[in-house]
C-alpha positions in Angstrom: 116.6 138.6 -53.8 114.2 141.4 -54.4 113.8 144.2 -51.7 111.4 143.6 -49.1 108.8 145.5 -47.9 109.0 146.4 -44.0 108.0 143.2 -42.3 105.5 143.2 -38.5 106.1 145.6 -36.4 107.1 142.7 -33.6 110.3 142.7 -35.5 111.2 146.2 -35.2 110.2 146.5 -31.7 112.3 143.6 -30.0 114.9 145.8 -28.5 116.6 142.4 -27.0 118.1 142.4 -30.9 120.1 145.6 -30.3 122.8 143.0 -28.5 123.4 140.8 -30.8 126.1 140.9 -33.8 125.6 139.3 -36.8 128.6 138.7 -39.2 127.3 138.6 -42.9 129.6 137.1 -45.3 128.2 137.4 -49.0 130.2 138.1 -52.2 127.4 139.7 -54.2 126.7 143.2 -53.6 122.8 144.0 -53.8 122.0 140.3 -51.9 124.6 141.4 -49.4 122.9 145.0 -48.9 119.3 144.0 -48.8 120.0 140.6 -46.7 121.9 143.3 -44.2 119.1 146.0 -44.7 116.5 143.1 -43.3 118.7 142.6 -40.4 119.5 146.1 -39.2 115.4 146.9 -39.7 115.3 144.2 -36.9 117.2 146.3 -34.8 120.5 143.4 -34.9 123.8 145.1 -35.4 125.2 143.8 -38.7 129.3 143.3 -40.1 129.9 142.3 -43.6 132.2 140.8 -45.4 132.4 140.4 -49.1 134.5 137.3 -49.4 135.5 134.0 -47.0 138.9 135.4 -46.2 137.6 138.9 -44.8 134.5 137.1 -43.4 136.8 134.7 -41.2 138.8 138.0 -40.0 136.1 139.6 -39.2 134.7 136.4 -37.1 138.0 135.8 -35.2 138.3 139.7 -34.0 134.6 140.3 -33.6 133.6 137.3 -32.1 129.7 137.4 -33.6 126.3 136.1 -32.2 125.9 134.5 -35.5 127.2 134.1 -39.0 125.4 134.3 -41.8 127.2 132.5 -45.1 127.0 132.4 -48.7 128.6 128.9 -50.0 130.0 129.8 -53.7 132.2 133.1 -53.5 135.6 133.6 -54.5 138.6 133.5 -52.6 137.5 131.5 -49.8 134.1 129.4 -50.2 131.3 129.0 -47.2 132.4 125.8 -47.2 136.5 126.8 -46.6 135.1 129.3 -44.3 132.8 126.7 -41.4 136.2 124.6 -41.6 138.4 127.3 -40.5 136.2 128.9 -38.0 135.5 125.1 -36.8 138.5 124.5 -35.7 139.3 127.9 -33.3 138.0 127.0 -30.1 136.5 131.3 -29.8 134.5 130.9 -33.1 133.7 127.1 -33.4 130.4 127.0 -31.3 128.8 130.4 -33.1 125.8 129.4 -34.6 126.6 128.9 -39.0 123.6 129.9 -41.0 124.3 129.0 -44.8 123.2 130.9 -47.8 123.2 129.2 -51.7 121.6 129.5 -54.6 121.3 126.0 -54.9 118.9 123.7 -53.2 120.5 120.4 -54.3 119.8 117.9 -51.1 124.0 117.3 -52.0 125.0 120.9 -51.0 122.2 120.9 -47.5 123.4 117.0 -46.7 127.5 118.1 -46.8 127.2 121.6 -44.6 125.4 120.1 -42.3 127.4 117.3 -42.1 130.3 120.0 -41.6 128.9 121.3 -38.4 126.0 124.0 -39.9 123.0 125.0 -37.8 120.8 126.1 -40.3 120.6 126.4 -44.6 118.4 129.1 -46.6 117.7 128.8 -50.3 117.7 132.0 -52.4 115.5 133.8 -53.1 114.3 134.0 -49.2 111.6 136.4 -48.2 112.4 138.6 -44.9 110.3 136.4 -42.2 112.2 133.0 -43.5 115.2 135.0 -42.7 114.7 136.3 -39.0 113.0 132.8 -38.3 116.4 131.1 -38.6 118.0 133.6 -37.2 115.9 134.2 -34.2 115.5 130.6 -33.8 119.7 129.4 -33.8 120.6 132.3 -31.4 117.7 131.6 -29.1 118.9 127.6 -29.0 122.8 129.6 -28.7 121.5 131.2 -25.8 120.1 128.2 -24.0 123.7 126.1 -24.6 125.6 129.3 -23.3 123.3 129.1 -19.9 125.7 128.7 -16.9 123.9 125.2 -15.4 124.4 124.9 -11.3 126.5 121.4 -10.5 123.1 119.6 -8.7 120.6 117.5 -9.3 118.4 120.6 -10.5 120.5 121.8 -12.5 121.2 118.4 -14.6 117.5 118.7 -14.6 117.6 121.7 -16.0 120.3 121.2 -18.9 118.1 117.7 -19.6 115.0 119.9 -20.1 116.4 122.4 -22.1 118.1 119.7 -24.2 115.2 118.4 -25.1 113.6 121.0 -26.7 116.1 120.4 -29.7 114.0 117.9 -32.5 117.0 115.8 -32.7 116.9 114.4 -29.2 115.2 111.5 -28.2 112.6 112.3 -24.8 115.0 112.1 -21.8 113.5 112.1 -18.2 114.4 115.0 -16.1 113.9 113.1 -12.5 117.0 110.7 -12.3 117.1 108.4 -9.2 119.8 108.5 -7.2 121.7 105.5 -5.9 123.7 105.6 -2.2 126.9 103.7 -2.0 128.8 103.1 0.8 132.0 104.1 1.8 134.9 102.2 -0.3 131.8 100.7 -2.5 132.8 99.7 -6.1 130.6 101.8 -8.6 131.7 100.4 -11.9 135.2 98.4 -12.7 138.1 98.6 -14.9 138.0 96.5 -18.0 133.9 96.6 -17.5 131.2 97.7 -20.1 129.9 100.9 -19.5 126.1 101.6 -18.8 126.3 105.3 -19.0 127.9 108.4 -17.2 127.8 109.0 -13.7 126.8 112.5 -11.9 126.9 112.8 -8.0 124.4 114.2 -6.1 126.1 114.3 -2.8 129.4 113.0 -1.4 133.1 112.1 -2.9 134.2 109.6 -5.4 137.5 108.6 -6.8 138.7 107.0 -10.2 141.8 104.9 -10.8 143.6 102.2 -12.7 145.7 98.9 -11.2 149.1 98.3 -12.9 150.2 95.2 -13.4 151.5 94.7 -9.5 147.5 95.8 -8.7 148.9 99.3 -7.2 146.2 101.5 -7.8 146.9 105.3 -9.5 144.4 107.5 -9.0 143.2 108.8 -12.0 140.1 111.5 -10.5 138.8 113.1 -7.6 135.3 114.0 -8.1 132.4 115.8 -6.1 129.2 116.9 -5.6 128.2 118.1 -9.5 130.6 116.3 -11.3 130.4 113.9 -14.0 132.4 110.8 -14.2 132.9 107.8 -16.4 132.5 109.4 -19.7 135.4 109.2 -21.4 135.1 105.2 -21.6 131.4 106.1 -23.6 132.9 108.5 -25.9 135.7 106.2 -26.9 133.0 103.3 -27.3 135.2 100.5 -25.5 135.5 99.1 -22.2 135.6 101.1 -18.6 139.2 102.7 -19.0 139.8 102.8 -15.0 137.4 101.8 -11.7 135.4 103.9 -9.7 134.6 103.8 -6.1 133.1 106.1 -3.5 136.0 107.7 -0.7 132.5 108.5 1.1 128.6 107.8 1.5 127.6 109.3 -1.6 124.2 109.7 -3.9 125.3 108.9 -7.4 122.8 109.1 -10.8 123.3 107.1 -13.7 122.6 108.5 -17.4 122.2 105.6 -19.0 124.3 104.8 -22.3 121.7 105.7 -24.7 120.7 108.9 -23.4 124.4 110.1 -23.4 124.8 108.9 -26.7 121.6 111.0 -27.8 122.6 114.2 -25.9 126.3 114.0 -27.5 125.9 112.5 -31.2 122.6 113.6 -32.2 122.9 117.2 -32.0 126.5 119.6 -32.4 125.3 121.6 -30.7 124.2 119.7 -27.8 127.5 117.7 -27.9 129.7 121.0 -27.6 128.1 122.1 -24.3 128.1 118.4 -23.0 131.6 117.6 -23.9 132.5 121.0 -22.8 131.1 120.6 -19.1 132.3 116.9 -19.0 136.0 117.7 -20.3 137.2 120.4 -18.2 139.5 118.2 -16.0 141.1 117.0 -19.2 144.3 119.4 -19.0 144.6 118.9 -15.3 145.2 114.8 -16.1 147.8 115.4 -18.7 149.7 118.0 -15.4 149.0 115.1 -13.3 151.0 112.5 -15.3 153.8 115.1 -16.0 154.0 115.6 -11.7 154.2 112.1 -11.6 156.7 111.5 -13.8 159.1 114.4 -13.0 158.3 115.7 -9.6 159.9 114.3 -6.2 158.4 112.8 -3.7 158.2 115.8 -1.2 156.7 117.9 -4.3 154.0 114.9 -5.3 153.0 114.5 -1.5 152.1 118.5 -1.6 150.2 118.5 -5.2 148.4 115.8 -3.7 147.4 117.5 -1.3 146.7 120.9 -3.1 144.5 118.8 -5.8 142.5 117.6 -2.8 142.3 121.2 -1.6 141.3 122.5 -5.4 138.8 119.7 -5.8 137.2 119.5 -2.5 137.1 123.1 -0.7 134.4 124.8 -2.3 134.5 127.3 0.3 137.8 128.6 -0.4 138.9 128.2 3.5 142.0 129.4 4.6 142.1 126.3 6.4 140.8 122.8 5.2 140.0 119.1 6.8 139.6 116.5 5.0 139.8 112.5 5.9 141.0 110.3 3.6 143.8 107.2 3.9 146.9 107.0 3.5 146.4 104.4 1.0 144.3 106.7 -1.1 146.9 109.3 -0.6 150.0 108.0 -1.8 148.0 106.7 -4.7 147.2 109.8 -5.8 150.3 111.0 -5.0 151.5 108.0 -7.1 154.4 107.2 -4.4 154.6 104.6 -2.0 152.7 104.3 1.0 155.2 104.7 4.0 156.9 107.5 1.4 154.0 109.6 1.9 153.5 108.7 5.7 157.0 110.2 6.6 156.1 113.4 4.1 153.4 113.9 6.0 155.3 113.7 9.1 157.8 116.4 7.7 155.0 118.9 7.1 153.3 118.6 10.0 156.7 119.6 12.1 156.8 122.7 9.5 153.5 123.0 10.3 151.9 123.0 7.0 149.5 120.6 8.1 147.6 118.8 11.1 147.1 115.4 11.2 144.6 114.1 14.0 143.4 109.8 13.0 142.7 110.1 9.1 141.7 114.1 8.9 144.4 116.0 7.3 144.1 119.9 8.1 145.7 122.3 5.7 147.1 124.8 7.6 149.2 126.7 5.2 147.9 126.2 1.4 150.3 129.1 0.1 153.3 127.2 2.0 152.5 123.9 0.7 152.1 125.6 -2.8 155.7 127.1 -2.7 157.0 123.9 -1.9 159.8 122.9 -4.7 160.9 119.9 -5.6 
């Protein structure tokens, strides 16, 4: 690549560049120096590397805005490089711009196949350059934005979403539906029609064993998303759903899901991100159930209902719920978790008045061993 001349004056005056880091990892000297020149006269703050290996150092301390990528170079190819960074949950959702002297359709068709946002052919001129980079960091920045859990703010993700080219049109007003108290939403065993946000109330997810004794599998509130894990697995509902409360729920139906997750990475890494971060929580659930006593199961079912459903952080917090649904999520036997509950109310951990539990002493019942 030739050196450029000094490029519009918009470009040297955007100061919002000054924050961004770009990590640019290019094995030949004078494309690496003038490719890095362009950049700093934008007023971005530039790393190089000269090779994969230092380049993927550099990205796992530095933790750039974007990374910039040459495909053949020695030690470590581009190629080597989007794998390795791929696969470290820090680096894998920076924004891969590749760099080859090739334009064979083979080389663009397999990086972006391997995750890659964006591919330049040398020799590139200076505004082909700050195009793609402007243009992956500003779609970065809208995937990074911190969405509220409401009905505006699905809204909100829905419309920026669709200002990627790979998304099909998705409607940004979703109607609600109520359901009662104890109302089946979808069933076990069931096809799925989509994934399921709530606008307002409570809703729980569980699975029947063989004896029909249900296991609660979810608690889920206002903002949440439920029912997804059955879509991404592409088989039948994996547990039931029904509402503990009145509650609104919205239905995004199965093809829009499967648009917003499978026809754009970088879409699919902020949706399976913000769907997928109770997934840790289930696998501490099943280990309680399967090790902890009954006195201990009885207080973490209590605590998850606490952690799930007081938003407020109260000192103190009411909730009603049955017995039933209790000792299900609990996973013990009903008149088990009665009598539990009858021990903490004489240490006075909680209050119990008809079906409202009060938690009266949330560090107590969190020091409780088993």
């Amino acid at each position: 690549m030739e050196k450029v001349q000094p490029f519009s004056s918009s470009y040297q005056t955007n100061t919002t560049r000054m924050n961004k880091k770009i990590l640019l990892i290019e094995d030949n000297e004078a494309m690496r120096e003038n490719t890095c020149e362009i950049l700093q006269l934008a007023n971005y703050t530039v790393l190089t590397a000269k090779n994969g290996k230092e380049g993927v150092e550099l990205a796992n301390k530095e933790l750039p805005d974007i990374i910039i990528c040459d495909i053949m170079m020695p030690v470590l190819d581009g190629y080597g490089v989007l794998h390795l960074l791929s696969k470290n949950d820090p680096t894998s959702s920076i924004p891969f711009i590749f760099l080859s002297a090739k334009a064979e359709k083979a080389d663009l068709r397999k990086g972006m196949e391997m995750g890659a946002d964006d591919y330049l052919t040398k020799p590139f001129d200076d505004i082909e350059l700050l195009n793609a980079v402007e243009s992956r960091l500003r779609k970065a920045d809208l995937l990074r934005k911190e969405f509220t859990k409401s009905i505006e703010g699905l809204s909100n993700f829905i419309v920026e979403a669709q200002s990627f080219d790979a998304l099909k049109e998705i409607s940004d007003t979703k109607e609600p539906r109520t359901y009662r108290k104890k109302e089946s939403i979808y069933d076990e065993g069931g096809y799925p029609k989509g994934v399921y946000f709530i606008v307002k109330g409570k809703v729980k997810t569980y699975k029947l064993n063989e004896q029909s004794k249900e296991l609660i599998t979810g608690l889920h509130s206002e903002g949440d998303f439920f029912g997804y894990l059955s879509l991404l697995e592409e088989g039948k509902n994996i547990d039931s759903a029904t509402a503990l409360e009145d509650c609104q729920v919205c239905l995004i139906p199965k093809e829009d899901f499967h648009a917003l997750v499978y026809k754009n990475h970088e879409v699919s890494r902020k949706f399976i991100k913000l769907l997928s971060d109770n997934l840790i929580e289930k696998e501490n659930q099943l280990l309680k159930l399967a090790y902890n006593s009954v006195r201990k199961k009885v207080a973490d079912a209590l605590l998850s209902l606490n952690n799930t459903y007081n938003k407020d952080h109260q000192k103190e917090f009411a909730i009603s719920i049955s017995r039933e649904d209790l000792a299900n999520l609990a996973g013990t036997a009903t008149e088990s978790t009665i009598r539990m509950l009858s021990d903490f109310k004489e240490e006075r951990l909680i209050e119990i008045h008809l079906s409202k539990i009060t938690l009266l002493n949330i560090e107590k019942l969190k020091a409780v061993h088993n």
